[in-house]
DSSP file (Angstrom, degrees, kcal/mol; ACC not computed):
  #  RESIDUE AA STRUCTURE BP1 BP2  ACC     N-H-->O    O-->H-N    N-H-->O    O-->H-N    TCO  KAPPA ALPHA  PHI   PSI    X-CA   Y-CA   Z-CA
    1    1 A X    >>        0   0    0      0, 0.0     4,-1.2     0, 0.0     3,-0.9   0.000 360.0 360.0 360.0 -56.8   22.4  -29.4   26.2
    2    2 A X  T 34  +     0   0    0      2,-0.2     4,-0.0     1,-0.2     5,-0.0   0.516 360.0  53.3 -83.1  16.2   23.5  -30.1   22.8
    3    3 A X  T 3> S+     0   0    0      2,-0.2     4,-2.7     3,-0.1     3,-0.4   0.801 103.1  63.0 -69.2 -33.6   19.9  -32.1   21.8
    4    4 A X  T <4 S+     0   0    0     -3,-0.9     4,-0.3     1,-0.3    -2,-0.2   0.843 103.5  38.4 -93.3 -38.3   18.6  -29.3   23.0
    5    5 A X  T  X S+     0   0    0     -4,-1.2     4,-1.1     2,-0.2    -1,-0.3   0.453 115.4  57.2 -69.2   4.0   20.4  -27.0   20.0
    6    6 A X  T  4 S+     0   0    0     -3,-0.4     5,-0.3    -5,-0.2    -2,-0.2   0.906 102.6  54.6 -76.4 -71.8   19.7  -29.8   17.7
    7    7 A X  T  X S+     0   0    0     -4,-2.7     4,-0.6     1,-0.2    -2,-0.2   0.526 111.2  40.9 -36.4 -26.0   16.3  -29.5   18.5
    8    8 A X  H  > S+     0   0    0     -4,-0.3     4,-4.5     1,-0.2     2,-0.6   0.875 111.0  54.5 -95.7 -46.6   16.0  -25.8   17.7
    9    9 A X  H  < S+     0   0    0     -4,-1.1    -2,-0.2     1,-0.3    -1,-0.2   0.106 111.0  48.9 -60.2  20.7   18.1  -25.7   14.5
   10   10 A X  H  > S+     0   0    0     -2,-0.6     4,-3.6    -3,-0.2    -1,-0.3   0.377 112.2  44.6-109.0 -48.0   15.9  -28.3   13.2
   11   11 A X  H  X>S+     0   0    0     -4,-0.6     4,-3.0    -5,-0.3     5,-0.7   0.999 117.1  48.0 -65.2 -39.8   12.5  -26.5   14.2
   12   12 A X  H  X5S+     0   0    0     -4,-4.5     4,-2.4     1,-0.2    -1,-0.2   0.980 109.1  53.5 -59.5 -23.4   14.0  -23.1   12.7
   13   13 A X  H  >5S+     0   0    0     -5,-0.5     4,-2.2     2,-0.2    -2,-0.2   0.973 112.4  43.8 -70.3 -36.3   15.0  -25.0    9.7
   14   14 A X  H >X5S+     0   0    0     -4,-3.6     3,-3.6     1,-0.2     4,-1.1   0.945 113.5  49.0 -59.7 -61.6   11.4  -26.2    9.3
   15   15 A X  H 3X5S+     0   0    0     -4,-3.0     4,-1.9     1,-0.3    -1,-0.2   0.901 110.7  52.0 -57.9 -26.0    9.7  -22.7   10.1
   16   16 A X  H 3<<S+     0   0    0     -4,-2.4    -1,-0.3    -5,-0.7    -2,-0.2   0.896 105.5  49.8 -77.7 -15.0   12.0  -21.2    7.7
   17   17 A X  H << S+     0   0    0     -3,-3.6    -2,-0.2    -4,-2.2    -1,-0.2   0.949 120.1  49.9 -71.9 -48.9   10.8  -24.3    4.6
   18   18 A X  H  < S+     0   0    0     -4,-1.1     3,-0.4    88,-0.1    87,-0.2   0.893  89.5  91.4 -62.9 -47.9    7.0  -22.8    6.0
   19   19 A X  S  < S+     0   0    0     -4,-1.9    87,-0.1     1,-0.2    85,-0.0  -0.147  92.1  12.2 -86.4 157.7    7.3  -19.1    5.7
   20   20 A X  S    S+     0   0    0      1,-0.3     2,-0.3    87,-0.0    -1,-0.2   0.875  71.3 167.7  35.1  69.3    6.3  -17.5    2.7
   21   21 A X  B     -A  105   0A   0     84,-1.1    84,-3.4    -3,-0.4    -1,-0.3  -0.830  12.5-173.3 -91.2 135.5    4.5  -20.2    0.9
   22   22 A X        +     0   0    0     -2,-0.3     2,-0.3    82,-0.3    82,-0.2  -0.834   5.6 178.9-121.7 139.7    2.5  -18.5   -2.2
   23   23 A X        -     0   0    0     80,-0.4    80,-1.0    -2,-0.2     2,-0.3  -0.907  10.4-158.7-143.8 140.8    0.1  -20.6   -4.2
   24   24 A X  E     +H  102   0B   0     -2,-0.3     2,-0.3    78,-0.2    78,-0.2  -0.993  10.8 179.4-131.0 144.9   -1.8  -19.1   -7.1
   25   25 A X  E     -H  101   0B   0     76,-1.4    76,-2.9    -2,-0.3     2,-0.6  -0.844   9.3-158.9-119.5 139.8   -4.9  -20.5   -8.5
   26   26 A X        -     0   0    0     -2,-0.3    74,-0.2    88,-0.2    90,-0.1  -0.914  15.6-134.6-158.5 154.1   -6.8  -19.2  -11.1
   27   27 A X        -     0   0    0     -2,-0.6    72,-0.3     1,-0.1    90,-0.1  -0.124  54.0 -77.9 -69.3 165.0  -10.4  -19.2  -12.7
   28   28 A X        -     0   0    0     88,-0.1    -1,-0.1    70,-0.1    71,-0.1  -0.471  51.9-114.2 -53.7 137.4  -10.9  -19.6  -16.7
   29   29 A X        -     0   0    0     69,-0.1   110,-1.0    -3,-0.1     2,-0.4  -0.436  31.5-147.4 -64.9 155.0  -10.2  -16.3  -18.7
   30   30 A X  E     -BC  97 138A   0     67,-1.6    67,-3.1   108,-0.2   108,-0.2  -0.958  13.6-143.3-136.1 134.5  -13.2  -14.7  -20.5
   31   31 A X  E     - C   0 137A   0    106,-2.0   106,-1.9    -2,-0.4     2,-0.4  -0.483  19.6-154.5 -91.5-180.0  -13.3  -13.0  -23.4
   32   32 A X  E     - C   0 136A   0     63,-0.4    63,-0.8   104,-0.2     2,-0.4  -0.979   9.9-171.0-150.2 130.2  -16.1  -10.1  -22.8
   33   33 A X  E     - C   0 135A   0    102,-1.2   102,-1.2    -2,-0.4     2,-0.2  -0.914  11.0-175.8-151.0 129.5  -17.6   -9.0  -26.3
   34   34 A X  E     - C   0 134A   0     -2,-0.4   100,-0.3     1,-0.3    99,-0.1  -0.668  29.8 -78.7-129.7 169.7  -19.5   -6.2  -25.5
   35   35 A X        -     0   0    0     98,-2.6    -1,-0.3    -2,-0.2     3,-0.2   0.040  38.3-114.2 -31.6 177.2  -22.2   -3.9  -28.4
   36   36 A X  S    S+     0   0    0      1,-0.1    -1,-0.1     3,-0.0    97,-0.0   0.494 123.3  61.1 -87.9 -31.3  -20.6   -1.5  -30.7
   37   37 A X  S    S+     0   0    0      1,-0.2     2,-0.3     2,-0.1    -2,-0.1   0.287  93.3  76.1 -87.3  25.2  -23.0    1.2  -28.2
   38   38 A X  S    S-     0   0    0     -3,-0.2    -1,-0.2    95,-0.1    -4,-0.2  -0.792  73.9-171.7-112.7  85.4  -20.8   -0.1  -25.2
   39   39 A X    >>  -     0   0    0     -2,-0.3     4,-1.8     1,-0.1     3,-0.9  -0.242  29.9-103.8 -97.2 160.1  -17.8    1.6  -25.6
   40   40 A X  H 3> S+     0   0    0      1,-0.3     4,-3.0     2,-0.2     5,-0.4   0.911 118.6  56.2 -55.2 -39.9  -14.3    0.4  -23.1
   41   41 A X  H 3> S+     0   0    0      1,-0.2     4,-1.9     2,-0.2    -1,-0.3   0.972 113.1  42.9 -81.3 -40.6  -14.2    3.1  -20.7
   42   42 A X  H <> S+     0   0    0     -3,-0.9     4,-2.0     2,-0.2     5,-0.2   0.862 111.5  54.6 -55.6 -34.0  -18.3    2.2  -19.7
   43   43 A X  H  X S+     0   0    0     -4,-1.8     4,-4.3     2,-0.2     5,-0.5   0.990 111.6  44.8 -68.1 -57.6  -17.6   -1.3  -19.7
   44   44 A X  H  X S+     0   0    0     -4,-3.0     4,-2.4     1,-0.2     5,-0.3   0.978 115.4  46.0 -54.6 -35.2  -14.6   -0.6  -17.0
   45   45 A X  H  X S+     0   0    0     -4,-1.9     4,-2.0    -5,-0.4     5,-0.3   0.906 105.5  58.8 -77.6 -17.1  -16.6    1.5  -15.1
   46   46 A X  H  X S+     0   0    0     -4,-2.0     4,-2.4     2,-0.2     3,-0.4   0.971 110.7  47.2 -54.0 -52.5  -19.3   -1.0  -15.3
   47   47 A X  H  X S+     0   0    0     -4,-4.3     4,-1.6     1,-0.3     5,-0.5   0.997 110.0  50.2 -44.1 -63.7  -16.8   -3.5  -13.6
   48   48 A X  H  X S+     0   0    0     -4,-2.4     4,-1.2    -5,-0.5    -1,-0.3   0.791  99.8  58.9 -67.6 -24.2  -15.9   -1.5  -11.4
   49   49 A X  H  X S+     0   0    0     -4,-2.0     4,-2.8    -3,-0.4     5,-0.5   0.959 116.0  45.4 -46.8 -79.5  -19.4   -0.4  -10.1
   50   50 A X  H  X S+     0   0    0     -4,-2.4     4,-0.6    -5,-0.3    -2,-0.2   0.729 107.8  44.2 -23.9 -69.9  -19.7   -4.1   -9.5
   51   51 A X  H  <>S+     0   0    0     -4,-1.6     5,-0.9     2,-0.2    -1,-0.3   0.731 109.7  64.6 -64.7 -41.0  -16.9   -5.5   -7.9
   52   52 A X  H ><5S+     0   0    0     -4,-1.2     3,-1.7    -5,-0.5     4,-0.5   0.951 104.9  44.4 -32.6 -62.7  -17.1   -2.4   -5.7
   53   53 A X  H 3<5S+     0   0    0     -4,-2.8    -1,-0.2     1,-0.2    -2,-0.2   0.853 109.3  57.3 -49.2 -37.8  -20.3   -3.5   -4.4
   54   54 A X  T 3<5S-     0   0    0     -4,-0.6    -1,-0.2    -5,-0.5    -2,-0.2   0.244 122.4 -99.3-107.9  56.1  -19.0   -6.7   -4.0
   55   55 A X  T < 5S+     0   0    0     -3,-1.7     2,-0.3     1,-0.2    16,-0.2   0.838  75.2 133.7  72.7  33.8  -15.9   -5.7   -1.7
   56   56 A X      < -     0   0    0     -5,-0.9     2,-0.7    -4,-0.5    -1,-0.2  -0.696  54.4-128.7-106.1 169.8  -13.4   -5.6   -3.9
   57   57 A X  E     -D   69   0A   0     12,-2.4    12,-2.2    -2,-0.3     2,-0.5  -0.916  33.5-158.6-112.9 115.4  -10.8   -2.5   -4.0
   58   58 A X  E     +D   68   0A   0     -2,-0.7    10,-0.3    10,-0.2     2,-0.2  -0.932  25.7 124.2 -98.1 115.2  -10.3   -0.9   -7.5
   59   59 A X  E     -D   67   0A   0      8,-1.6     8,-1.2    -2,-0.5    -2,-0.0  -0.987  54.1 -60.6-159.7 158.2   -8.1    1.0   -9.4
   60   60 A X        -     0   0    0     -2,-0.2     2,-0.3     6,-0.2    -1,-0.1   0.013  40.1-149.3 -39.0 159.3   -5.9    1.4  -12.5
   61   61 A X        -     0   0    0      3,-1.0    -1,-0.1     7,-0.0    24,-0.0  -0.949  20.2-140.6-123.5 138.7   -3.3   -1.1  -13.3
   62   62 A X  S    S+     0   0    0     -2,-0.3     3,-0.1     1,-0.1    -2,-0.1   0.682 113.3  34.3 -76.1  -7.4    0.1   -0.2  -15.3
   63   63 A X  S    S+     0   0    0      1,-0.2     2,-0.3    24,-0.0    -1,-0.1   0.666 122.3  55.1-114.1 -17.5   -0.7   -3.9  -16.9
   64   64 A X        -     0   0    0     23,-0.1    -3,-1.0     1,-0.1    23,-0.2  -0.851  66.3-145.3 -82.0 124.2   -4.0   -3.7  -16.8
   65   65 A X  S    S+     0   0    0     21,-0.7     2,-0.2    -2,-0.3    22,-0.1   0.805 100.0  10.9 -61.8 -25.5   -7.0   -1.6  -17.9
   66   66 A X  E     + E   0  86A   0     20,-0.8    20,-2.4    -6,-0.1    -1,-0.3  -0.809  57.4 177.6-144.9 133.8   -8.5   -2.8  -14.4
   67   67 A X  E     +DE  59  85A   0     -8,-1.2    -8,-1.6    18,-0.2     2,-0.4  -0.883   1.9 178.3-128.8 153.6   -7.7   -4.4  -11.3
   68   68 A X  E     -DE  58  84A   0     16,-2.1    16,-1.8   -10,-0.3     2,-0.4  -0.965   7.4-167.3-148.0 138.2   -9.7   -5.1   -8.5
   69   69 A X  E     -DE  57  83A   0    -12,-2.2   -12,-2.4    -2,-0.4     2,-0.3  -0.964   4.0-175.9-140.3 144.2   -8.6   -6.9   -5.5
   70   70 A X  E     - E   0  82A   0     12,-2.5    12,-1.1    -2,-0.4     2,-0.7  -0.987  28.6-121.5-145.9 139.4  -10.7   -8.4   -2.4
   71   71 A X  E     + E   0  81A   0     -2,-0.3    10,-0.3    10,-0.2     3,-0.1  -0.719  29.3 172.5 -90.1 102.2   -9.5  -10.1    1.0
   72   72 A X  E    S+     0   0A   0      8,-0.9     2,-0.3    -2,-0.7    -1,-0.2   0.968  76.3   4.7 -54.2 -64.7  -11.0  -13.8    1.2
   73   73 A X  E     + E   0  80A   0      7,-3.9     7,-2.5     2,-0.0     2,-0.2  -0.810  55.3 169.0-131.6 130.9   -8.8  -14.9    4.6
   74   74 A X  E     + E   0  79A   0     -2,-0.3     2,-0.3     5,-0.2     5,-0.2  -0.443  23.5 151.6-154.1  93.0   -6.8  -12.6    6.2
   75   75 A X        -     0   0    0      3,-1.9     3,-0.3    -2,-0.2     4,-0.1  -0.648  62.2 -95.4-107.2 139.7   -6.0  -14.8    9.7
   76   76 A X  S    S+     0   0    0     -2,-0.3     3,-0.1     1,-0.2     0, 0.0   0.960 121.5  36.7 -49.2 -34.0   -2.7  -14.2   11.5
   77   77 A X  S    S+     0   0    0      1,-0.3    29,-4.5    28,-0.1    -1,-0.2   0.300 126.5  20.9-121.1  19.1   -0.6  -17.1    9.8
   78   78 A X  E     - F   0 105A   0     -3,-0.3    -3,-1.9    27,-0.3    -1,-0.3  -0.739  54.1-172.1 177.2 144.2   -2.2  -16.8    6.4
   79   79 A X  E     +EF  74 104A   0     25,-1.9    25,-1.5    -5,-0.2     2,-0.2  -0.738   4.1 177.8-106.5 159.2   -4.2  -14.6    3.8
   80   80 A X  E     +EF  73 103A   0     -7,-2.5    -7,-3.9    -2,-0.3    -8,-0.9  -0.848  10.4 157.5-163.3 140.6   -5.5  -15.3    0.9
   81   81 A X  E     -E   71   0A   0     21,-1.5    21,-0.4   -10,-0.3   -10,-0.2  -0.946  30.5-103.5-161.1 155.5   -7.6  -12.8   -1.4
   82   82 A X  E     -E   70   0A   0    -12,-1.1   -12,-2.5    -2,-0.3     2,-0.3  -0.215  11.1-154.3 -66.0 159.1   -8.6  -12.4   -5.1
   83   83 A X  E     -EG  69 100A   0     17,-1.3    17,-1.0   -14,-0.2     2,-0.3  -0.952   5.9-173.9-119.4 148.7   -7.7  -10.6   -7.8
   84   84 A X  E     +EG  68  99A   0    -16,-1.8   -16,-2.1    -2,-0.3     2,-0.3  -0.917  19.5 174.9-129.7 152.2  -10.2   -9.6  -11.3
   85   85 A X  E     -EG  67  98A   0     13,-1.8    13,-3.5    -2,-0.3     2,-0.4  -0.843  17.5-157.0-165.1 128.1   -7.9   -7.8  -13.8
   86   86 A X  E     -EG  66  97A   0    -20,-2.4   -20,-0.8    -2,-0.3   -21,-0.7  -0.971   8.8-163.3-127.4 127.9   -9.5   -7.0  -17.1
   87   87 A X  E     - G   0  96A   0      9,-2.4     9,-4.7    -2,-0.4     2,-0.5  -0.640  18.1-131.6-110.6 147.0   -6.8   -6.5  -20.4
   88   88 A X  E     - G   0  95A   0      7,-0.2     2,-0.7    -2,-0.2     7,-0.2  -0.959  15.1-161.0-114.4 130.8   -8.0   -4.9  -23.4
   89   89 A X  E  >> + G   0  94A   0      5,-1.6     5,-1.5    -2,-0.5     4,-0.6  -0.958  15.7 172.1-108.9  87.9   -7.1   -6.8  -26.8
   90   90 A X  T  45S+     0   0    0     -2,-0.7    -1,-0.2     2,-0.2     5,-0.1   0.629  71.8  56.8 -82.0 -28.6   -7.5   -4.4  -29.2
   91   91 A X  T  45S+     0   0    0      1,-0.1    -1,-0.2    -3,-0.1    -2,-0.0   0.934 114.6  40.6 -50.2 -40.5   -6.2   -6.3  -32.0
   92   92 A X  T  45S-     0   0    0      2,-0.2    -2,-0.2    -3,-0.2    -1,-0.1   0.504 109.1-132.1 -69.8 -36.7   -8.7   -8.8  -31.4
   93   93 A X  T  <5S+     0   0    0     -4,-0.6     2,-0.3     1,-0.2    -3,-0.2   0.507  71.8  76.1  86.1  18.2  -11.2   -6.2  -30.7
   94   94 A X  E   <S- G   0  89A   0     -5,-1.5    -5,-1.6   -61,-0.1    -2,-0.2  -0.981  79.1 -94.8-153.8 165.5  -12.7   -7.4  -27.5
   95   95 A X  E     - G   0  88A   0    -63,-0.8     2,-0.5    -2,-0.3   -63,-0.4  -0.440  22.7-136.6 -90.0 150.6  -11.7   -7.5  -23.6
   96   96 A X  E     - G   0  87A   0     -9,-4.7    -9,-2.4    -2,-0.2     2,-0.4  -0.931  17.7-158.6-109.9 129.4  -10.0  -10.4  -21.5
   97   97 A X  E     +BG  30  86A   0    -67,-3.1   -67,-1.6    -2,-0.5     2,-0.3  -0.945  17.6 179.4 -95.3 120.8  -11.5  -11.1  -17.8
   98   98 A X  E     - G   0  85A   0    -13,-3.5   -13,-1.8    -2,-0.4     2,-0.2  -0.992  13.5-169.9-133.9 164.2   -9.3  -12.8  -15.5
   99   99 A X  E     + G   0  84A   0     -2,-0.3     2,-0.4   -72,-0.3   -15,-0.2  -0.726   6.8 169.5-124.0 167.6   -9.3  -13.9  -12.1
  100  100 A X  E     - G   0  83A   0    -17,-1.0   -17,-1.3    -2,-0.2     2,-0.5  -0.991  21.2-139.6-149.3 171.4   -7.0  -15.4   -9.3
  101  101 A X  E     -H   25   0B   0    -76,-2.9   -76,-1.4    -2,-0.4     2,-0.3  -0.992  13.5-168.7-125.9 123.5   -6.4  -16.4   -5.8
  102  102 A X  E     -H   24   0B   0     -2,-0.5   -21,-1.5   -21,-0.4   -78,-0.2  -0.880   3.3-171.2-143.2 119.3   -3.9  -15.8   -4.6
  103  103 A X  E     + F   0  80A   0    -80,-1.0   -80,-0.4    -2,-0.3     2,-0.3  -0.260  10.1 175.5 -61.5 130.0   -2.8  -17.5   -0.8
  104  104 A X  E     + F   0  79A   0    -25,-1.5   -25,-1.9   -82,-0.2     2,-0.3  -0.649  31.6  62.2-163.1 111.0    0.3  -16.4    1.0
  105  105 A X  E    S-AF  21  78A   0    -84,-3.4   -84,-1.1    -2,-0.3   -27,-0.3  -0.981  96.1 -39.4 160.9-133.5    1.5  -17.6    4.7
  106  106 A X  S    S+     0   0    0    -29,-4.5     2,-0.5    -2,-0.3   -28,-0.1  -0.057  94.7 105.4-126.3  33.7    2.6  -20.4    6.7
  107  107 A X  S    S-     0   0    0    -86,-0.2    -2,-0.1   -89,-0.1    -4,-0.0  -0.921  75.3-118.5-111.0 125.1    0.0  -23.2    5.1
  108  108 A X    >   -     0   0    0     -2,-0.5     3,-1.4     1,-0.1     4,-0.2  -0.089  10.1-129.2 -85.3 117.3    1.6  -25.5    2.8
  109  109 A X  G >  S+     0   0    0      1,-0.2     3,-4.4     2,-0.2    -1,-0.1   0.751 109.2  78.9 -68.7 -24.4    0.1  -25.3   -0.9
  110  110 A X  G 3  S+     0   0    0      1,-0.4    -1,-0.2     3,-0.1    -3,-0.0   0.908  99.8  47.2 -45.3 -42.4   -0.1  -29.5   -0.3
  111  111 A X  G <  S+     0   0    0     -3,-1.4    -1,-0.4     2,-0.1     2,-0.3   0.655 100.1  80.9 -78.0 -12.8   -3.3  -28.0    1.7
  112  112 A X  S <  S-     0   0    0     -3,-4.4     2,-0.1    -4,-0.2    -9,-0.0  -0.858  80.2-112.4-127.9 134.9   -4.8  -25.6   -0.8
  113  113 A X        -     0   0    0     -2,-0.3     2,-0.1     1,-0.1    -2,-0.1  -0.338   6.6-150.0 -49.9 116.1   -6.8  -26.3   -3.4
  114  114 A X  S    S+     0   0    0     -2,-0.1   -88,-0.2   -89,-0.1     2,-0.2  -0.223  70.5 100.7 -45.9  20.3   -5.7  -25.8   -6.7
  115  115 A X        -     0   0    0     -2,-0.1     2,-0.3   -90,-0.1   -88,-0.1  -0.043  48.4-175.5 127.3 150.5   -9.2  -25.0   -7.8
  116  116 A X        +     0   0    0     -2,-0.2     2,-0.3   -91,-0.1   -88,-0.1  -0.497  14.7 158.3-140.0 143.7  -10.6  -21.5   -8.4
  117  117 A X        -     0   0    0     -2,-0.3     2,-0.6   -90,-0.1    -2,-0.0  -0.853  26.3-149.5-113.9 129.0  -13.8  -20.3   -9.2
  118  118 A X     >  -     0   0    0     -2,-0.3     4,-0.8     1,-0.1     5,-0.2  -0.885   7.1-164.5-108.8 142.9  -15.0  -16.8   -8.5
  119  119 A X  H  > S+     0   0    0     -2,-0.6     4,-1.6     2,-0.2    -1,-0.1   0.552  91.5  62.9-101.1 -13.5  -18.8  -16.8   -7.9
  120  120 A X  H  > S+     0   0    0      2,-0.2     4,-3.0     3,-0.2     5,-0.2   0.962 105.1  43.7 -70.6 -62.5  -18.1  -12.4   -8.6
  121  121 A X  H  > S+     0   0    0      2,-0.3     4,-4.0     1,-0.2    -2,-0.2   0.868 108.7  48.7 -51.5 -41.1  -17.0  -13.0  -11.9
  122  122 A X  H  X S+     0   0    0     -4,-0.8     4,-3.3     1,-0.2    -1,-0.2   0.962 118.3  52.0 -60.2 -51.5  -19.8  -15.6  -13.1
  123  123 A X  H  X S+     0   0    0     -4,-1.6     4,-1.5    -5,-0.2    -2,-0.3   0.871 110.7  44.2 -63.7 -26.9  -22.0  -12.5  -11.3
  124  124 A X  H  X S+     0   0    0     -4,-3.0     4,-2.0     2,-0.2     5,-0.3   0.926 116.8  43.5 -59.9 -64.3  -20.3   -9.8  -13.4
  125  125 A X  H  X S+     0   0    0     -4,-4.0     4,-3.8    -5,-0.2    11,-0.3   0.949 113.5  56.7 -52.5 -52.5  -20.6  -11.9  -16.6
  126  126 A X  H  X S+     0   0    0     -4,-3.3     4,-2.3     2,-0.2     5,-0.3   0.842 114.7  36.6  -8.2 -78.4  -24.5  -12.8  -15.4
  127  127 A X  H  X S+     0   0    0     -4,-1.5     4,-2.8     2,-0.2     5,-0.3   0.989 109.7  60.3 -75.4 -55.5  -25.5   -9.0  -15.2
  128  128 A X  H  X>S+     0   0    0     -4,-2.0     4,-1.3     1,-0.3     6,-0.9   0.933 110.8  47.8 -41.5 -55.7  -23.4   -7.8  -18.3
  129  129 A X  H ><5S+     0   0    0     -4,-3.8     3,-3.6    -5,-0.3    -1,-0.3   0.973 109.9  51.1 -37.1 -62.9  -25.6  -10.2  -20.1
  130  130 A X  H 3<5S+     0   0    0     -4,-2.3    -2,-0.2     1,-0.3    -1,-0.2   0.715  99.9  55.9 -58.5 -25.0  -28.4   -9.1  -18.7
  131  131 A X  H 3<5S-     0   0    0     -4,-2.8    -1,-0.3    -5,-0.3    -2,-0.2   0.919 108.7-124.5 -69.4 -34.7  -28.1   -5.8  -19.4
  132  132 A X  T <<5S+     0   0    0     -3,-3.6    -3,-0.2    -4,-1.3    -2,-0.1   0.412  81.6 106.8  66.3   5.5  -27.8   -6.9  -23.1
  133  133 A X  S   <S-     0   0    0     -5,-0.8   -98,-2.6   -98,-0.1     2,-0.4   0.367  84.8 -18.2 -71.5 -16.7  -24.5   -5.1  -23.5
  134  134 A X  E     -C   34   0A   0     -6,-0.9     2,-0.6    -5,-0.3  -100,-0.2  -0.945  50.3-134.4-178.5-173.3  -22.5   -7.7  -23.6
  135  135 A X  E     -C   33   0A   0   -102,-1.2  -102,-1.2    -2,-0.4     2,-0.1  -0.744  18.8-137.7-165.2 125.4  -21.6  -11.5  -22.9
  136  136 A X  E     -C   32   0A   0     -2,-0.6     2,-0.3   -11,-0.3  -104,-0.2  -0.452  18.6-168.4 -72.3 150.2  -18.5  -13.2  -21.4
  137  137 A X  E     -C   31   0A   0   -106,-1.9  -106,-2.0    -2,-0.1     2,-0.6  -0.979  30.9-109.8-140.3 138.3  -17.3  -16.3  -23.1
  138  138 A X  E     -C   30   0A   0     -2,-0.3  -108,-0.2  -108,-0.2  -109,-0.0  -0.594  41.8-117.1-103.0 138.0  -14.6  -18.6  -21.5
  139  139 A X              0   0    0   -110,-1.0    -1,-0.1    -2,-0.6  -110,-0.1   0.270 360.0 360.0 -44.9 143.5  -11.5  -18.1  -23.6
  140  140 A X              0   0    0      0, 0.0    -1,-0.1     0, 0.0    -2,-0.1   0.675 360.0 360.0 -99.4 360.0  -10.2  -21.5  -25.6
């Protein structure tokens, strides 16, 4: 009888070291210098045309000029889904793209890649080029 409460205060003390493990990972920031005819409010809504298309959820940020968020994993005992948030540096005179990952649930960070790369963003910088409006650069 009393192994047997040994034996549950030790597994709740482990599920309680598991729950709510957070890891964030995140891709290089990008400056975005865009034309003098590409003025900030087209460039966000360019973004946001994009990352719409590609499943992301958009809307103003109070830290942000945009944020966009999209669900990579979304499993019963973990989630995990990105974020794009693009800051306008007006001293500087050009925009910052960043990205993360961000993981939350009962897998360990031991297990998760520290690593990010967003294959959206590289496709967002991609067309903005191509458009000729602008060109992402990754920040030093």
């Amino acid at each position: 009888m009393k192994s047997d409460c040994v034996v549950r205060v030790v597994v709740f003390g482990m599920w309680v070291g598991l729950v709510g493990c957070t890891n964030v990972a995140g891709d290089h920031a990008r400056v975005i210098t865009t034309e003098e005819t590409l003025e900030a409010p087209e460039l966000l809504q360019m973004a946001t045309e994009y990352f719409s298309g590609a499943g992301y959820d958009c809307g103003e940020d109070s830290r942000s000029e945009l944020r966009c968020r999209k669900d990579l994993r979304d499993l019963y005992i973990h989630q995990t889904h990105a974020v794009v948030e693009i800051f306008e540096d007006k001293e500087a005179g050009h925009h910052l793209l960043m990205t993360t990952r961000w993981d939350e649930g009962l897998i360990p960070g031991e297990l998760i890649s520290s690593e990010f790369e967003n294959p959206d963003v590289a496709g967002f910088c991609t067309s903005l080029d191509a458009s000729g409006q602008g060109v992402c650069q990754i920040a030093e």
